[in-house]
Structures are given as C-alpha cells and as structure tokens.
DOKE-648209 format. One record per residue: residue in three letters; residue number from 1; x, y, z of N, C-alpha, C in turn. Coordinates in steps of 0.05 Angstrom, whole numbers, plus 32768, in hexadecimal, padded with zeros to 4 digits. Example, Ala and Ser with C-alpha at 12.3 -4.5 7.8 and 13.67 -1.06 7.14 Angstrom:
# residues 2
ATOM resn resi n.px n.py n.pz ca.px ca.py ca.pz c.px c.py c.pz
ATOM  ALA    1 8108 7F8E 809C  80F6  7FA6  809C 8108 7FBE 809C
ATOM  SER    2 8101 7FD3 808E  8111  7FEB  808F 8102 8001 809D
//
This chain:
# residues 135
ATOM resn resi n.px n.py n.pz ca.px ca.py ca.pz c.px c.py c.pz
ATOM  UNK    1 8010 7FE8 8000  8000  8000  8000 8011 8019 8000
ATOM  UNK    2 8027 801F 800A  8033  802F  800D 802B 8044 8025
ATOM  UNK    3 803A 805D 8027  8040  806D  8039 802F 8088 803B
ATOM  UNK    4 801A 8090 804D  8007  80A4  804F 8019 80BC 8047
ATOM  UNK    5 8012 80D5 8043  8025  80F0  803D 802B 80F0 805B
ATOM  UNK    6 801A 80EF 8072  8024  80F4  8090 8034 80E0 809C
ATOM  UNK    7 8036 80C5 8095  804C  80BA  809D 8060 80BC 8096
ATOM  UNK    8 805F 80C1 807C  8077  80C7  8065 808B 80E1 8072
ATOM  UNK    9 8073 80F5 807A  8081  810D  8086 808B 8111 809B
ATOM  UNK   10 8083 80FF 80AE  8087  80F4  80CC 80A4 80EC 80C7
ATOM  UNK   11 80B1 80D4 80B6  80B8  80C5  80B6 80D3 80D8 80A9
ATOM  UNK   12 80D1 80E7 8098  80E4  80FE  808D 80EB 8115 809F
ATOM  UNK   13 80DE 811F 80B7  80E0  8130  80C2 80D2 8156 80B6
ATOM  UNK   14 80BC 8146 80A6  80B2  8160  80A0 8090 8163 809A
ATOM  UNK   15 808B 8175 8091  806E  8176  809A 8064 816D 807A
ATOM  UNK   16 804D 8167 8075  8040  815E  805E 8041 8173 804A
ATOM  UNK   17 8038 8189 8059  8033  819E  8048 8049 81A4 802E
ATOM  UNK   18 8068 8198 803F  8084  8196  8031 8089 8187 8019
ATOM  UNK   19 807F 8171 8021  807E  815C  800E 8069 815F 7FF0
ATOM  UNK   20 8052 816A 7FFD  803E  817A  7FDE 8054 818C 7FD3
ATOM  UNK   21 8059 819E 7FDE  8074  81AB  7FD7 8082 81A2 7FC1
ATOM  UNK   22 8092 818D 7FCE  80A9  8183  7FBE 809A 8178 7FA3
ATOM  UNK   23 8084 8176 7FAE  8079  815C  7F8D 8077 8176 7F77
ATOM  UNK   24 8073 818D 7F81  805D  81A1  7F78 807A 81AC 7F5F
ATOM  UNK   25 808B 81AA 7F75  80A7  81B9  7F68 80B9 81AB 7F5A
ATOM  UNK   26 80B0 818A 7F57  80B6  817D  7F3F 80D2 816A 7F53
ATOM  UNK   27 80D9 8166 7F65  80EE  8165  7F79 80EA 8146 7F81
ATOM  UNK   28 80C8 814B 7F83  80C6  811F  7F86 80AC 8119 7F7A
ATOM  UNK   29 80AE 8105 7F66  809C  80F3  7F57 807F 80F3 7F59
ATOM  UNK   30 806A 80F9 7F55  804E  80F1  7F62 804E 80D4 7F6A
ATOM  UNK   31 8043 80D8 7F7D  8038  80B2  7F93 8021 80AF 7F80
ATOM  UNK   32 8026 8095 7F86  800D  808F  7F86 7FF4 8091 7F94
ATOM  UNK   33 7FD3 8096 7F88  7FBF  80A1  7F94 7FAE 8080 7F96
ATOM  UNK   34 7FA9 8086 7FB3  7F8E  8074  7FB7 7F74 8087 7FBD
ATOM  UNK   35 7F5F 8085 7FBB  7F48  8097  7FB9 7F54 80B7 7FBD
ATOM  UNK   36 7F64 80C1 7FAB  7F69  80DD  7FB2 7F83 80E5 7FC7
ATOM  UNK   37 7F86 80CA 7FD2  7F9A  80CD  7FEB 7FB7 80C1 7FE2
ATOM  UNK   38 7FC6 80D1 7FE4  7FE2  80CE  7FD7 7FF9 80B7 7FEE
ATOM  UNK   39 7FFD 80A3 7FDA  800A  8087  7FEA 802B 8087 7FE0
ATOM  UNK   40 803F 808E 7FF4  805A  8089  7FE4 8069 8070 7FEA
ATOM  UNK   41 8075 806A 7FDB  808B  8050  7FE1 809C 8059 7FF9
ATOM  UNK   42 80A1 8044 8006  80B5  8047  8018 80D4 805F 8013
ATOM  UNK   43 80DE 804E 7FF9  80F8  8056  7FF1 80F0 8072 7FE4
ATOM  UNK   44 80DF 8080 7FE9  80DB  809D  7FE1 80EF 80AE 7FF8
ATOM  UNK   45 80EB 80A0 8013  80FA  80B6  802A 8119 80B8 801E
ATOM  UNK   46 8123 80A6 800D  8141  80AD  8006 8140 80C8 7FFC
ATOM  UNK   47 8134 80C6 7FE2  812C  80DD  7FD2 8129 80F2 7FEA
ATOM  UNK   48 8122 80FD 7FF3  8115  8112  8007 8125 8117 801A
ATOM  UNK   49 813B 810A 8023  814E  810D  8034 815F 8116 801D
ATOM  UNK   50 8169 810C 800D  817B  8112  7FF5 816D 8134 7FF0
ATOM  UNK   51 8156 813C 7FEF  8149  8153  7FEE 8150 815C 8001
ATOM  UNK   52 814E 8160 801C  8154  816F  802B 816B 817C 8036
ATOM  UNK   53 817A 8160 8032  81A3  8163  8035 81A0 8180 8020
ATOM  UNK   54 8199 8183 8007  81A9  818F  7FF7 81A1 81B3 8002
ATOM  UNK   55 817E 81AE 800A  8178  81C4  8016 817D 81CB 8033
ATOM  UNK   56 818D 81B6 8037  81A5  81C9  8055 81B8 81CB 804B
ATOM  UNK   57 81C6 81C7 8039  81E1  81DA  802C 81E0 81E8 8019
ATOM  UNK   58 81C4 81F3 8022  81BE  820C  8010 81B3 8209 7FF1
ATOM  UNK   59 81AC 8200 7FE5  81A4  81F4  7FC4 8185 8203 7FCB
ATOM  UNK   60 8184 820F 7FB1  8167  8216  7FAF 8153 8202 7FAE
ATOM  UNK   61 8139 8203 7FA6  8128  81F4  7F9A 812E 81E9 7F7F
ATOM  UNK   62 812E 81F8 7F6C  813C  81F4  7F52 815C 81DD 7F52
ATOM  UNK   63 816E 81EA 7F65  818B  81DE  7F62 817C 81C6 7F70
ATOM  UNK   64 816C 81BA 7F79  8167  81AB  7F8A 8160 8197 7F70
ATOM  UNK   65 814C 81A9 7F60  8140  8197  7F47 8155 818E 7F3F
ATOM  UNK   66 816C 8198 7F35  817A  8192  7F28 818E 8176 7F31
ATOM  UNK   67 8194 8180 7F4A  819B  816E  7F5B 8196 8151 7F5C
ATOM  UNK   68 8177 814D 7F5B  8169  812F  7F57 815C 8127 7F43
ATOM  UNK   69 815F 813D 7F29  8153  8131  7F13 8169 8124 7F06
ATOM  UNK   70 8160 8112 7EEA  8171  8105  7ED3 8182 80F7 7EE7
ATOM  UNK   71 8184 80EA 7EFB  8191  80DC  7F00 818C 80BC 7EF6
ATOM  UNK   72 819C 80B4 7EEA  8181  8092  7EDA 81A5 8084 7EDE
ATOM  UNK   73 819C 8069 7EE3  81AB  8057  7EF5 81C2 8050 7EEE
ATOM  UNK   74 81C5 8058 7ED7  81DC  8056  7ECC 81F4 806B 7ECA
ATOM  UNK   75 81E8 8084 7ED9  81FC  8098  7EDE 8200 809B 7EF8
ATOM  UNK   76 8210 80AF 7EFF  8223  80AD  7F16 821C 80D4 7F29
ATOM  UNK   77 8206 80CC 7F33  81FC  80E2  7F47 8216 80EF 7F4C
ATOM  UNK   78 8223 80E7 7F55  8239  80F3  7F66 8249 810A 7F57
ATOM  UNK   79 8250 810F 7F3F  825B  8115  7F2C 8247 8129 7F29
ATOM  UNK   80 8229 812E 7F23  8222  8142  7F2C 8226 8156 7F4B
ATOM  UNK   81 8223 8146 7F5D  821D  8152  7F79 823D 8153 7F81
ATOM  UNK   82 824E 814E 7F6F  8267  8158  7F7C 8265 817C 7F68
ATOM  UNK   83 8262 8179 7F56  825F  818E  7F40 8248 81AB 7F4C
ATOM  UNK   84 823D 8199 7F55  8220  81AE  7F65 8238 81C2 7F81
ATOM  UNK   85 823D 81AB 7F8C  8245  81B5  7FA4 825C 81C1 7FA4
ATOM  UNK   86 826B 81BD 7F8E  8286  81D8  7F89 827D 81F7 7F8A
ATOM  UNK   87 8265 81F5 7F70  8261  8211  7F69 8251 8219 7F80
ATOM  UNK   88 8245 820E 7F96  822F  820F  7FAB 8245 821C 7FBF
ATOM  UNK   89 825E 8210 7FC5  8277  821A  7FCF 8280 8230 7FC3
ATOM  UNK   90 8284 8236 7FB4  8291  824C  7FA9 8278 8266 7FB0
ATOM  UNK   91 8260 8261 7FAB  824A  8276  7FAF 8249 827A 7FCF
ATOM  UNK   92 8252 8268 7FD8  8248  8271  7FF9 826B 827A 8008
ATOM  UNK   93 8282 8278 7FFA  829B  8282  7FFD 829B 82A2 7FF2
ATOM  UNK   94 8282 82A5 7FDA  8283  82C3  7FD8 826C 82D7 7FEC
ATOM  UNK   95 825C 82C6 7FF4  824C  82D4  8003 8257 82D4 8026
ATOM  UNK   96 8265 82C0 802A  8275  82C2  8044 8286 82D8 803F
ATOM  UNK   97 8290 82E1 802C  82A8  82FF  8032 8290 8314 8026
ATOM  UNK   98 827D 8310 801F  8263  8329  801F 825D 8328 803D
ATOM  UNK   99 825C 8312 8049  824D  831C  8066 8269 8325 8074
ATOM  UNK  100 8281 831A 8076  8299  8325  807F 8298 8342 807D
ATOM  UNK  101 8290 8349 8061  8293  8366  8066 8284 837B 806B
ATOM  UNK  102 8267 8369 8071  8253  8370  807D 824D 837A 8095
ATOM  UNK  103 825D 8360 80A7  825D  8365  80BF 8278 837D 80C9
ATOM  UNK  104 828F 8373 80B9  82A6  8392  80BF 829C 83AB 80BB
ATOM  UNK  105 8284 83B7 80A7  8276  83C9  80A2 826C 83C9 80BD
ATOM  UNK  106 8260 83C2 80C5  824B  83C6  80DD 8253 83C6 80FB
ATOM  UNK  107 826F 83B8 80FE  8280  83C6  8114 828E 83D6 8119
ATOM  UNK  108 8292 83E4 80F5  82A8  83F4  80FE 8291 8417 80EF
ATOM  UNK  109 8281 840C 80E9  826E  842A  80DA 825A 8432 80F0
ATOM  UNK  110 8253 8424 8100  8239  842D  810C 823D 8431 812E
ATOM  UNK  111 8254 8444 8130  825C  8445  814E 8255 8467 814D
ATOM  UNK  112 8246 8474 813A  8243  848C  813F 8242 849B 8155
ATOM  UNK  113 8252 84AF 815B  8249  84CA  8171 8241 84E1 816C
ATOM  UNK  114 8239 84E7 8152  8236  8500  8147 821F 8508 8157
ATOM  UNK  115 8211 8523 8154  8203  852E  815D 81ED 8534 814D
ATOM  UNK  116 81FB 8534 8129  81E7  8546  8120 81F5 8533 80FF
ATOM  UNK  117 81D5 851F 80F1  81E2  8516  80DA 81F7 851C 80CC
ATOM  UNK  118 81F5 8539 80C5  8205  8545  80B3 8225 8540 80BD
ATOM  UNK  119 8225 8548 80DA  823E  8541  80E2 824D 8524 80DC
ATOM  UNK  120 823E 8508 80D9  8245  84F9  80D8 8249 84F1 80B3
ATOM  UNK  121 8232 8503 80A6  8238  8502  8085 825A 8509 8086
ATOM  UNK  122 825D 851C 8084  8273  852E  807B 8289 851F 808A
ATOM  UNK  123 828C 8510 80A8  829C  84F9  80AC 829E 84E0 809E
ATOM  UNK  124 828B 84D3 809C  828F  84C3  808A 8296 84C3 806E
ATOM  UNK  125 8293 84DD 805D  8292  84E3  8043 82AD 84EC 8042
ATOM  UNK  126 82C6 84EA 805B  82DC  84ED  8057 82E5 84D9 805D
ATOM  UNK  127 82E0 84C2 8059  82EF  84A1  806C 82F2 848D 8052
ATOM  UNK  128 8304 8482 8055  82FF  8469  8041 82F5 8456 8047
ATOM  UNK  129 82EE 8448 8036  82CE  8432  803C 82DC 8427 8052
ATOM  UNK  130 82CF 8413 8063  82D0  83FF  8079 82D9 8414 808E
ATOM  UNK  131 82DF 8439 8088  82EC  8447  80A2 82D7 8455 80AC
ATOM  UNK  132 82BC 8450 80A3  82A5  8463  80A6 8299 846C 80C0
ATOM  UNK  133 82A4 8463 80D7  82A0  8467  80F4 82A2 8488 8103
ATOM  UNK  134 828C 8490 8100  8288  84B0  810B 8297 84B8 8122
ATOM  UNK  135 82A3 84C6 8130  82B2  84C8  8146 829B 84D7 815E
//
C-alpha cells in the first residue's frame, strides 16, 4: 500500500505541507493516489533526505532540481554533486568576504558622536571607506 503524506512526513522530519511542495516544484515524483489520497513508496524518504541535505548547504529549489533530476542508473550522481558543490563553495566564499565586510562596516562606521548630521556628513565625506567612524 505504501506510505500516507503524514507518515511519510513524520518519518522525514517535516510537515506534509513540504512534501506537496516538493512534488509541486518538480523535486519528487507524484505517489501514487488511492481515492484522492497520495501513497508513497518507502524508498521515496532517500530522495527527500537527498532533498533536504542539499537545502542545508544552501542550493535553491531549482539547484535542488537540478541536483536530483536526469540522474538514470547508469550515470554517476556524484560527478554532478561534486560539480554542484564547488560552484555552491565558491558562491558562499564570496558572500562570506561580503558579510566580512559588512560586519567591519558596522563596527568601525556606526560609533557616531556628532551632534548635528551634517557634522558627521562632512566627517565621513573626508575618510576612506572602512574609516567612516564620526568622532
């Protein structure tokens, strides 16, 4: 008979609502329906853990598609998901030195004592970037 959507979701650690989701976004297969009520195979929870791993290291919905589609048994997943997870690395090595310099902006710019905006324009509008800290 297979697996209710709420055991299925129980059983994955997530709510049903997730799993319409995933079908919706092309990510896992339609189940099979008994009177309207959607029945999955057991071996669906691989799939869906394999889904979720990719969306905790960040993969969109889409990279996610991409992630678990065209895989047919004769090819070698890995060779994608090593390929995925380089450029997935490299995107989150440029946004780690965006927040780096996000956060140096924000300890060293926002210690203002001025009194009066203008005072702190015309300080800052003489500092070089990352020296923007009003006295």
């Amino acid at each position: 008979m297979g697996l209710t959507i709420g055991e299925l979701a129980r059983q994955a650690g997530v709510a049903p609502s997730t799993l319409r989701y995933y079908e919706k976004a092309g990510l896992l297969p339609a189940p099979a329906r008994i009177s309207t009520r959607r029945h999955y195979d057991q071996r669906i929870l691989g799939r869906i853990r394999i889904i979720l791993l990719a969306r905790d290291a960040g993969f969109t919905v889409e990279e996610a598609r991409v992630f678990v589609s065209g895989v047919s048994g004769d090819q070698m997943p890995s060779k994608r998901w090593q390929s995925m997870a380089a450029r997935k690395i490299a995107e989150l090595d440029a946004r780690m030195k965006t927040l780096t310099n996000m956060k140096a902006i924000l300890a060293s710019s926002f210690r203002c004592r001025c009194d009066r905006l203008e005072d702190c324009e015309r300080i800052v509008a003489a500092r070089e970037p990352f020296a923007r800290s009003c006295r």
